[in-house]
C-alpha positions in Angstrom: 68.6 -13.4 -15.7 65.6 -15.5 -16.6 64.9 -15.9 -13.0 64.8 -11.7 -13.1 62.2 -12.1 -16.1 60.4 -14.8 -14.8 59.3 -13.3 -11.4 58.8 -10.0 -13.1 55.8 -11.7 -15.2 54.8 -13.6 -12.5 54.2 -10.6 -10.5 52.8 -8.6 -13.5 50.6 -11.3 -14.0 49.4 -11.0 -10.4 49.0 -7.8 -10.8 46.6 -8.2 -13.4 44.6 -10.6 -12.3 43.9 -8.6 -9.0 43.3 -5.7 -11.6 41.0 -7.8 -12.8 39.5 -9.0 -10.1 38.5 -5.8 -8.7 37.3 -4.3 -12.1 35.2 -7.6 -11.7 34.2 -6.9 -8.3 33.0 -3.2 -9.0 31.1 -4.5 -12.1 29.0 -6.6 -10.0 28.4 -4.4 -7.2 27.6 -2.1 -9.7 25.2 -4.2 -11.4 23.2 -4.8 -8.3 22.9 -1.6 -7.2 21.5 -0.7 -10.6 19.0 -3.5 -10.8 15.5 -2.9 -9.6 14.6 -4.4 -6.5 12.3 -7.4 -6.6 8.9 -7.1 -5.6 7.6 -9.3 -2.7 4.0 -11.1 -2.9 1.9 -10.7 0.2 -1.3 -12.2 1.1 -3.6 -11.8 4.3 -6.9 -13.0 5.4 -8.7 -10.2 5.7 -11.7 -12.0 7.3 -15.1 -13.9 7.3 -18.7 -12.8 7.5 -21.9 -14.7 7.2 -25.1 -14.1 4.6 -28.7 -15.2 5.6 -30.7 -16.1 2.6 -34.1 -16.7 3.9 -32.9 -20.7 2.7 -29.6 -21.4 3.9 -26.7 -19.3 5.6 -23.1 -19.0 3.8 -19.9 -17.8 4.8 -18.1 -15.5 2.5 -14.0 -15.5 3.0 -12.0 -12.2 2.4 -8.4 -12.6 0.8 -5.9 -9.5 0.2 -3.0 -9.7 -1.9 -0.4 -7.1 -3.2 3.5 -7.0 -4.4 5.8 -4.0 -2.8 9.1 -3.0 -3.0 11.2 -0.2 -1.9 13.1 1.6 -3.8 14.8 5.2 -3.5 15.0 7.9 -5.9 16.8 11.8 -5.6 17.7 10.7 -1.9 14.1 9.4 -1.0 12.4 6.1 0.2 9.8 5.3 -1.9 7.2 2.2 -1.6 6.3 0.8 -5.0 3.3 -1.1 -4.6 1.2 -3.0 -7.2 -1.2 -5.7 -7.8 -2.9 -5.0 -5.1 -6.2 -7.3 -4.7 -9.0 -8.5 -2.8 -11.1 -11.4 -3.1 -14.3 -12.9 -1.9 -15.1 -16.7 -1.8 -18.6 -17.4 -1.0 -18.4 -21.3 0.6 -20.9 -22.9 -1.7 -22.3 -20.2 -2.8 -23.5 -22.5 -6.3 -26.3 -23.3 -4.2 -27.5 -20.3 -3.3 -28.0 -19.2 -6.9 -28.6 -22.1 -8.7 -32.0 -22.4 -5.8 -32.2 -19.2 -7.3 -32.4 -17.5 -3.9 -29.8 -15.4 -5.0 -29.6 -13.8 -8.1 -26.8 -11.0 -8.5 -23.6 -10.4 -6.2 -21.4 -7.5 -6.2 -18.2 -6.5 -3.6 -17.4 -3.7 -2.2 -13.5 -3.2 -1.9 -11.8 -0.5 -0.6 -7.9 -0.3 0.2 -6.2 2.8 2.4 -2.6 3.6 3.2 -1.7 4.9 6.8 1.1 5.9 8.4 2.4 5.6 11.9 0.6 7.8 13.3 -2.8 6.1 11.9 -3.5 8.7 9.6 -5.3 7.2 5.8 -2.5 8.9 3.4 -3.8 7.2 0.1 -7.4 5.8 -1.1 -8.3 3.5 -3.1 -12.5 3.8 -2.6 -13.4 0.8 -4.9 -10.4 -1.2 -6.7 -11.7 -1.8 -10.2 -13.4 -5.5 -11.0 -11.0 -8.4 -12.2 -7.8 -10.8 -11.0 -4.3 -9.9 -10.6 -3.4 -13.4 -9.4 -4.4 -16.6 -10.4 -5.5 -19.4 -8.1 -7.3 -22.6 -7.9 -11.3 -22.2 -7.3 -13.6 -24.5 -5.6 -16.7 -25.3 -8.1 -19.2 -25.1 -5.2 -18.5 -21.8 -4.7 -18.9 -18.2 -5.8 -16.0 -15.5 -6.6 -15.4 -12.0 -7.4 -12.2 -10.0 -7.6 -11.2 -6.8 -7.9 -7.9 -5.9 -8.4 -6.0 -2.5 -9.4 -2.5 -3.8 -11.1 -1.0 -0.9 -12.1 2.2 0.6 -9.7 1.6 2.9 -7.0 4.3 5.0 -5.7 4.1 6.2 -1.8 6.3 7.8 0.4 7.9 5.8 2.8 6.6 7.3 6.0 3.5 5.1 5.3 4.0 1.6 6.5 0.0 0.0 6.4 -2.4 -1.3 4.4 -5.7 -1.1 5.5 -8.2 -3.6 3.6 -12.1 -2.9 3.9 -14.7 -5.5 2.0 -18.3 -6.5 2.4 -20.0 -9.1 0.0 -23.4 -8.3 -1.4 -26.1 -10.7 -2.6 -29.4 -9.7 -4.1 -32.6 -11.8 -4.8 -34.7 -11.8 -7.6 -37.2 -8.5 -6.0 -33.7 -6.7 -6.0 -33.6 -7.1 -2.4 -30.3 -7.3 -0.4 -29.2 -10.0 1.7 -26.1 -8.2 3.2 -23.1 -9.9 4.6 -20.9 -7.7 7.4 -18.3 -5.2 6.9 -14.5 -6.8 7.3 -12.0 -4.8 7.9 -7.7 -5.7 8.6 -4.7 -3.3 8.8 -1.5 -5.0 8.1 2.1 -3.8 7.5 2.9 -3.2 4.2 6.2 -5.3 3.7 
């Protein structure tokens, strides 16, 4: 008789912990499915242009960054895309205005959305001044940033980003010493 007893609890005990086990195993997968997907950092070089100061000539390096995710939500794909920024590095740009040659800068910076087909689905005409990311800066040389951080939601059929900057350097008459247009289309994940 106990060996009746005993292999009955042995296999309710199994059947428990399989119970368990499962009830386990749909918890997780649960879990994940709820959790938000994590947002991937990109970054790009978006290009280089030159400025010609009557004294001197500097190059000006672009940078884009931006997270995105996808997500879906009442049976759509969605892109989630935020912190998207663009900076410009003038290569020893310190001397330029500390010569006083050049007195103010300002940068244009502009970032569309496409989709396959090429066609600019989403704007952004001049992201607003200041740093999503941080990063180590040369002393030698001159930055700006501008950077929108908030999310953007966009329908999945668009799958680039389009970055456009120029760098702008005045001198002290208000004159312009302009640097070229740079412009690079990327995928978005």
């Amino acid at each position: 008789m106990s060996l009746g007893v005993r292999g009955a609890g042995s296999v309710g005990l199994r059947r428990r912990r399989r119970s368990l086990a499962v009830l386990v195993g749909a918890l997780v997968i649960s879990l994940s499915a709820a959790a938000p997907a994590l947002a991937a950092a990109r970054q790009v070089s978006i290009g280089t242009t030159t400025i010609r100061p009557p004294i001197g000539e500097y190059k000006v390096a672009f940078q884009g960054n931006w997270d995105v995710y996808q997500t879906r939500d009442a049976g759509q794909t969605w892109w989630i895309v935020s912190k998207i920024q663009i900076k410009g590095q003038m290569v020893n740009g310190t001397m330029c205005f500390n010569a006083g040659t050049c007195v103010s800068k300002w940068m244009e910076a502009k970032v569309q959305f496409l989709n396959a087909a090429g066609t600019v689905v989403y704007t952004i005409s001049q992201l607003p001044a200041g740093s999503c990311w941080a990063d180590m800066q040369v002393p030698a040389d001159q930055y700006l940033y501008h950077c929108r951080s908030s999310s953007l939601q966009l329908n999945s059929s668009v799958n680039r980003i389009r970055f456009t900057a120029r760098w702008n350097v005045y001198d002290g008459w208000g004159l312009l010493y302009r640097s070229g247009q740079v412009i690079k289309t990327v995928p978005i994940s």
